[in-house]
VOMARKOL-96342 format. One record per residue (C-alpha): residue number from 1; residue in one letter; x, y, z. Coordinates in nm, 3 decimals, always signed. Layout:
% residues N
mivex_lovo_east_north_up
NUM_A_X_Y_Z
...
***
This chain:
% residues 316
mivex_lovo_east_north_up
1_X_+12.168_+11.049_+9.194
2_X_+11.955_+10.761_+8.962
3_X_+11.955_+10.880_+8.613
4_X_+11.671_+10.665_+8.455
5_X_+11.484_+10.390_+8.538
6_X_+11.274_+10.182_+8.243
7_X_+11.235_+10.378_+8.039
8_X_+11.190_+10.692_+8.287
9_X_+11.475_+10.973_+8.285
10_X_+11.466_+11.068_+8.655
11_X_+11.479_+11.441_+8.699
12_X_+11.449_+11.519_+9.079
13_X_+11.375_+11.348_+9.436
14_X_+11.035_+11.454_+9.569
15_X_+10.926_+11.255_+9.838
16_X_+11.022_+10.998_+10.058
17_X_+10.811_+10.783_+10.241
18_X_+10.787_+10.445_+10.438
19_X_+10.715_+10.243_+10.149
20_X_+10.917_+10.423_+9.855
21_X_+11.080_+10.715_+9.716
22_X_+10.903_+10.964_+9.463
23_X_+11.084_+11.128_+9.140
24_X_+10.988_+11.359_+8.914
25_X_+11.045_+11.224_+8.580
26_X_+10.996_+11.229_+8.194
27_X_+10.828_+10.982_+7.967
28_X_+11.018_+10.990_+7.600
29_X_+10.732_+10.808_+7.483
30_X_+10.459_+10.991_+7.566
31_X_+10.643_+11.355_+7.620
32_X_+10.551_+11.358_+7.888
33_X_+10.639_+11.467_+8.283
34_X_+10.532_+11.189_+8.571
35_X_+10.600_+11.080_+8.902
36_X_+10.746_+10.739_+8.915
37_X_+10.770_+10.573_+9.280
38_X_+11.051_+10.334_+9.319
39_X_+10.967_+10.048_+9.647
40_X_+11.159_+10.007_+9.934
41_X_+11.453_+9.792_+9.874
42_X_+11.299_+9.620_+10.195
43_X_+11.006_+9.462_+10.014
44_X_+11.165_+9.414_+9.686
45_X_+11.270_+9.055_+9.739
46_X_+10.952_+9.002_+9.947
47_X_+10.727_+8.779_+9.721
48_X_+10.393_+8.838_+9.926
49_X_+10.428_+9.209_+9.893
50_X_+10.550_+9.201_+9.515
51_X_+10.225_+9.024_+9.444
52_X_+9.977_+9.224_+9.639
53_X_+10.159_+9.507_+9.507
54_X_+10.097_+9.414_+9.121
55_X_+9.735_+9.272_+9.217
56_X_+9.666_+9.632_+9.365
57_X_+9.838_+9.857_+9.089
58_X_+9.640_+9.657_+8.839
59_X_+9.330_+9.755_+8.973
60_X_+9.415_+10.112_+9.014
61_X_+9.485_+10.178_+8.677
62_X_+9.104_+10.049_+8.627
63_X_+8.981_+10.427_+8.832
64_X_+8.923_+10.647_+8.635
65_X_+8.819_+10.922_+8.834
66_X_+8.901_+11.376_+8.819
67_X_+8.961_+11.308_+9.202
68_X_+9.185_+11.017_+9.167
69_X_+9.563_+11.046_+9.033
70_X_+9.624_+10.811_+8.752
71_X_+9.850_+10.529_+8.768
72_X_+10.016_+10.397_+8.393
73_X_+10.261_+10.175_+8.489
74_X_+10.388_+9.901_+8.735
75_X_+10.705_+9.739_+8.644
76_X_+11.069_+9.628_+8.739
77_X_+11.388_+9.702_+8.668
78_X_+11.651_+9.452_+8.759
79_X_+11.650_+9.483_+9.168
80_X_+11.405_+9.786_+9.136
81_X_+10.990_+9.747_+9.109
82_X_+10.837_+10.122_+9.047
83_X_+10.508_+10.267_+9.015
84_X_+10.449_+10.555_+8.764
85_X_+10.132_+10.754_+8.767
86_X_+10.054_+11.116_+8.685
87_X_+10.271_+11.444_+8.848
88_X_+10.095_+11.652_+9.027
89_X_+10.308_+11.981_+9.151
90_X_+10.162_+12.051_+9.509
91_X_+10.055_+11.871_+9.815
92_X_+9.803_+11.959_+10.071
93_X_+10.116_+11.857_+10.338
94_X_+10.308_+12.161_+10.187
95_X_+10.014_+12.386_+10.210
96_X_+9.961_+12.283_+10.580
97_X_+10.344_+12.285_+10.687
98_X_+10.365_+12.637_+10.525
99_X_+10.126_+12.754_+10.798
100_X_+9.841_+12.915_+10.594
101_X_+9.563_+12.810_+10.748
102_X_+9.190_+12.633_+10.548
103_X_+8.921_+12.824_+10.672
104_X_+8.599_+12.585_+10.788
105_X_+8.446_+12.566_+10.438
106_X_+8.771_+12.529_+10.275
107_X_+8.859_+12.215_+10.542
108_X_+8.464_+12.110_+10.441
109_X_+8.519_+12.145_+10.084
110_X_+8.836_+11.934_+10.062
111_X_+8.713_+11.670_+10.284
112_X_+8.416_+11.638_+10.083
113_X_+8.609_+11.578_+9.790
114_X_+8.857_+11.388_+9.911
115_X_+8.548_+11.162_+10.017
116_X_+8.411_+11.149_+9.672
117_X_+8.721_+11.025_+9.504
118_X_+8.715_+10.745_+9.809
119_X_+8.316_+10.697_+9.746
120_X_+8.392_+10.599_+9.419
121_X_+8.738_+10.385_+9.504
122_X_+8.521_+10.215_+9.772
123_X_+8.244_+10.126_+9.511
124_X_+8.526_+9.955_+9.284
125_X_+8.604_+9.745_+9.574
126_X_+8.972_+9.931_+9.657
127_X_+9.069_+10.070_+9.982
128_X_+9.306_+10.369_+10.023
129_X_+9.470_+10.264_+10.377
130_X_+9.668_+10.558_+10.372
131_X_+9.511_+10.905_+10.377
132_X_+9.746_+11.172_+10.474
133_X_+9.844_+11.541_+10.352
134_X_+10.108_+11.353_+10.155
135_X_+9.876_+11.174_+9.952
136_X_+9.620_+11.471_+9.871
137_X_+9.806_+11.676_+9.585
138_X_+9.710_+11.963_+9.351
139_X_+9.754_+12.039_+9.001
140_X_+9.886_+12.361_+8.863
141_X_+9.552_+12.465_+8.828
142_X_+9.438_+12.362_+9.165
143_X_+9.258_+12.070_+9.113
144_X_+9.247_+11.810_+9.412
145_X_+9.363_+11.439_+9.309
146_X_+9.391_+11.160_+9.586
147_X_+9.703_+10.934_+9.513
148_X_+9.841_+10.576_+9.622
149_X_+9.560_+10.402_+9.621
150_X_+9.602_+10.048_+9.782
151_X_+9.953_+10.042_+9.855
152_X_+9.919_+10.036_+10.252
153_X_+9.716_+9.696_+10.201
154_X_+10.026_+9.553_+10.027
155_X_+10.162_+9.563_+10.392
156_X_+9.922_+9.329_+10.519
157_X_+10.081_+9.082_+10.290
158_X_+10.449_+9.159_+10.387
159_X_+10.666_+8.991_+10.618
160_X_+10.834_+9.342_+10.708
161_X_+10.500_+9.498_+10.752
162_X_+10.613_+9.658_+11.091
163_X_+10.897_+9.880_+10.950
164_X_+10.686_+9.983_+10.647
165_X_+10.487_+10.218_+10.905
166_X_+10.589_+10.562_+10.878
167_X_+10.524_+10.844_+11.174
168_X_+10.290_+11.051_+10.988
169_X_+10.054_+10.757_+10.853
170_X_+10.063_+10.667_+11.195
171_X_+9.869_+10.953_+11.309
172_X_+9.577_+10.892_+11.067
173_X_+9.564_+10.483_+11.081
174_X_+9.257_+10.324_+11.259
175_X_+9.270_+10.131_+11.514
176_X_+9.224_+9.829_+11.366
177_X_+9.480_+9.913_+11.107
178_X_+9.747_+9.972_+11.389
179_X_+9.691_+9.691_+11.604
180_X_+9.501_+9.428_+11.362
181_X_+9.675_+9.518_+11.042
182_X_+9.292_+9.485_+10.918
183_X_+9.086_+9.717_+10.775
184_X_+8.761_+9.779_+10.546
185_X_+8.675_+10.104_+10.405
186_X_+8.553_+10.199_+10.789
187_X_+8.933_+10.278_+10.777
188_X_+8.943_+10.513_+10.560
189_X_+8.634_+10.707_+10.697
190_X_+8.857_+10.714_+10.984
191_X_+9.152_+10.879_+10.845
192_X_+8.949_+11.118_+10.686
193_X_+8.796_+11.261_+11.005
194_X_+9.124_+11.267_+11.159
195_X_+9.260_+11.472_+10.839
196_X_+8.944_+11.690_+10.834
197_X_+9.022_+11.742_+11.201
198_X_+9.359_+11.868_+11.146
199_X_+9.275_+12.095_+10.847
200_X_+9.021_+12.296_+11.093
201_X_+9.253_+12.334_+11.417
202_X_+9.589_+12.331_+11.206
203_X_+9.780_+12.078_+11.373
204_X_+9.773_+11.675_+11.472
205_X_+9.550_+11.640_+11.804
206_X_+9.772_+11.337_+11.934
207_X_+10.128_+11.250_+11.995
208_X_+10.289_+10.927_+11.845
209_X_+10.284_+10.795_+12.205
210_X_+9.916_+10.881_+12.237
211_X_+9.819_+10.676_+11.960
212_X_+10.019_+10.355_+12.038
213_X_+9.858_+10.419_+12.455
214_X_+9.502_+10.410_+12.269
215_X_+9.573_+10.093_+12.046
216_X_+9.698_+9.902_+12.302
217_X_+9.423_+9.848_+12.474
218_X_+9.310_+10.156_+12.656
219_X_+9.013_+10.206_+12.405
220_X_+8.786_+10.379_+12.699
221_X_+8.973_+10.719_+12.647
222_X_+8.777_+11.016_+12.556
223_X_+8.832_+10.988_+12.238
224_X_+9.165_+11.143_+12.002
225_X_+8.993_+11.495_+11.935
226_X_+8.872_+11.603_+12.297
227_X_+9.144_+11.882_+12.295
228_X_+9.084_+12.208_+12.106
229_X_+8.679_+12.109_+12.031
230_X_+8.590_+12.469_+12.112
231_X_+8.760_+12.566_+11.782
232_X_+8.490_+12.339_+11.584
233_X_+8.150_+12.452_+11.523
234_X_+7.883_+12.179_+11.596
235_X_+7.820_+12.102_+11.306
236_X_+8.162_+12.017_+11.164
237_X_+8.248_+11.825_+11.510
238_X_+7.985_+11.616_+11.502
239_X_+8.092_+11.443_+11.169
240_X_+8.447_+11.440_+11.303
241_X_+8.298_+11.234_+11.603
242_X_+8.138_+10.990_+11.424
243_X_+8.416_+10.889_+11.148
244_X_+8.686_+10.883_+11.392
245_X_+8.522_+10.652_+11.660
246_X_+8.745_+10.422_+11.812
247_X_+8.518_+10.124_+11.726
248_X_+8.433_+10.068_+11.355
249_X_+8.046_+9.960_+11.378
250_X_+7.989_+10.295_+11.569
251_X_+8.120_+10.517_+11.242
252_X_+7.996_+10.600_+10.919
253_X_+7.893_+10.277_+10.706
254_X_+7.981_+10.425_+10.442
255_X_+8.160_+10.729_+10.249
256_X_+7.856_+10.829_+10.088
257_X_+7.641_+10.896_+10.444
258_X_+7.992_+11.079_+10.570
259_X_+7.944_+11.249_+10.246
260_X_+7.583_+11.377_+10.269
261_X_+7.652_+11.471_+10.672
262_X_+7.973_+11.702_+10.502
263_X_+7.717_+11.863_+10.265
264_X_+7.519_+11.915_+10.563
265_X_+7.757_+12.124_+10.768
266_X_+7.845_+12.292_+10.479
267_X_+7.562_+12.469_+10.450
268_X_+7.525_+12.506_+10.794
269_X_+7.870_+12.719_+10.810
270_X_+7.865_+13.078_+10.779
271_X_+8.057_+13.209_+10.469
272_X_+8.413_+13.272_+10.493
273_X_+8.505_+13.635_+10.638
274_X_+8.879_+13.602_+10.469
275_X_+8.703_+13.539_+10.095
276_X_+8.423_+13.795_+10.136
277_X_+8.738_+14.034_+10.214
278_X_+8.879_+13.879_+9.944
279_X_+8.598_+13.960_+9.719
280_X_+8.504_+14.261_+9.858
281_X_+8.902_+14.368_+9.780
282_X_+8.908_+14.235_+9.345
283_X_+8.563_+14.435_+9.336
284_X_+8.741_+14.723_+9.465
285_X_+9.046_+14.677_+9.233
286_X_+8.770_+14.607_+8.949
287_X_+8.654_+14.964_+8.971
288_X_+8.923_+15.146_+9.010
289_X_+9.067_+14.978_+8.705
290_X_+8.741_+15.053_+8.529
291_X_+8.743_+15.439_+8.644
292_X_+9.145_+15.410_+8.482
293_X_+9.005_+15.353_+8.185
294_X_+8.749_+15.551_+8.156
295_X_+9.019_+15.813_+8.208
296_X_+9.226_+15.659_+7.915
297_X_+9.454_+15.463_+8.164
298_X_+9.552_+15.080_+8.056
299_X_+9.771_+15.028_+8.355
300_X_+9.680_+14.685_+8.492
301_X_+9.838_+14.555_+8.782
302_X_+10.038_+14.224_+8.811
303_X_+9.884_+13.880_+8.926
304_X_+10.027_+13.775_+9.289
305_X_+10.108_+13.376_+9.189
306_X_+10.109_+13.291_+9.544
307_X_+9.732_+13.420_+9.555
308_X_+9.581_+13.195_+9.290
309_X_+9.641_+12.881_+9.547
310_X_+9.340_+12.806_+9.793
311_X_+9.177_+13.174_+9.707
312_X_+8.863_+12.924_+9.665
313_X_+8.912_+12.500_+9.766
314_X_+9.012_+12.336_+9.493
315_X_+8.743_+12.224_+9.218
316_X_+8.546_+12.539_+9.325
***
């Protein structure tokens, strides 16, 4: 296993995607734990990429935003070019693959935040191009922070652009994206619908082969979320409708209107049965740990550490 890179001791494997693998590792300078992202070998020697890559990294470390991971560092070391921003512990891909399910407001709540970290990307003139479970990730306390910030549009400057495509970005590029390899920050409305989409129903609505049938030409199908609508209120579908249109003048024109409709159906949705349980349970727990001690009892009961996560959406 790599040991260190730069200046980086590399302390575990956490991800890897299309474009690069992720490690968890330690700063000596700073004390510091981080996630450093080391390219594809593929585009190392691949001068258009190298350059869109530095031109893109630059700007990120310019946001400076609580929704936005930070990035601190672009650099290479001999045949290796890395990226090194803030480490963030959890993923909303790990909370979705372990099966527990968002309820509507939580799915609402995290798109809408998601969408304000974009918002404010957007306004600074950068472009995600890659919004996917992988890239929404979680601090210990539960705090939501969107990361990789213009890498995809690197690929529109690489010669291997085709093999930097992974499956599951697949499922959330637009249209344009796929077939064009062009994009504006339509695209990005785009993938958030889909994702918002597959928060509420729990799964992706289309197959791999679906998408590439739709891209190709056949744009007069129904539409990618015509399945499984009845599980949707109105309200919610609606907004999913409109980002995720297969033709980009017919979406949102920008994040902030797809932002004010998501406020909209928030309030429209009926609150959560599972946290009014929820609630309705720590009240009981409350007073019977209040009637303990009025008996002279100072048993408390142990916190469930699984529980904390997605009690409430993150930033709540």
């Amino acid at each position: 296993m790599l040991e260190r890179i730069g200046k980086y001791k590399i302390l575990e494997c956490i991800a890897d995607g299309g474009q690069g693998t992720v490690y968890r590792a330690f700063d000596p300078i700073f004390k510091r734990t981080c996630a450093v992202k080391i390219m594809n070998q593929l585009v190392t020697g691949d001068p258009g990429y190298l350059r869109a890559l530095h031109m893109k990294t630059s700007l990120s470390t310019n946001l400076h935003h609580p929704g936005i991971v930070a990035t601190h560092d672009c650099s290479q070391d001999r045949d290796s070019v890395y990226i090194v921003t803030d480490y963030l512990p959890g993923s909303l891909a790990r909370r979705m693959d372990s099966g527990k399910s968002l309820t509507n407001r939580q799915a609402v709540k995290t798109a809408h935040q998601i969408g304000r970290a974009l918002e404010y990307a957007h306004r600074h003139g950068i472009l995600h191009g890659n919004v996917k479970p992988e890239n929404i990730l979680f601090s210990g306390k539960g705090s939501l922070k969107v990361s990789d910030f213009g890498i995809a549009k690197c690929m529109a400057f690489s010669r291997y652009r085709g093999s930097l495509h992974t499956r599951s970005s697949l499922f959330y590029c637009s249209p344009e994206q796929v077939t064009e390899n062009n994009m504006d920050h339509r695209s990005d409305i785009y993938s958030l619908g889909k994702l918002l989409k597959e928060m509420i129903i729990g799964t992706i609505p289309l197959s791999e082969e679906g998408i590439f049938a739709a891209y190709s030409g056949q744009m007069g199908l129904p539409g990618f979320f015509a399945d499984n609508k009845n599980l949707m209120p109105n309200s919610i579908q609606s907004v999913v409708d409109k980002a995720t249109s297969l033709i980009p003048e017919d979406r949102y024109d920008s994040m902030g209107n797809m932002i004010s409709d998501l406020q909209k159906a928030l309030r429209d949705l009926p609150e959560d049965l599972i946290l009014k349980r929820q609630s309705a349970l720590k009240a009981r727990t409350t007073n019977a740990l209040n009637s303990k001690k009025h008996r002279g009892n100072s048993t408390t009961p142990t916190s469930d550490p699984n529980q904390k996560e997605f009690d409430m959406p993150p930033g709540e």
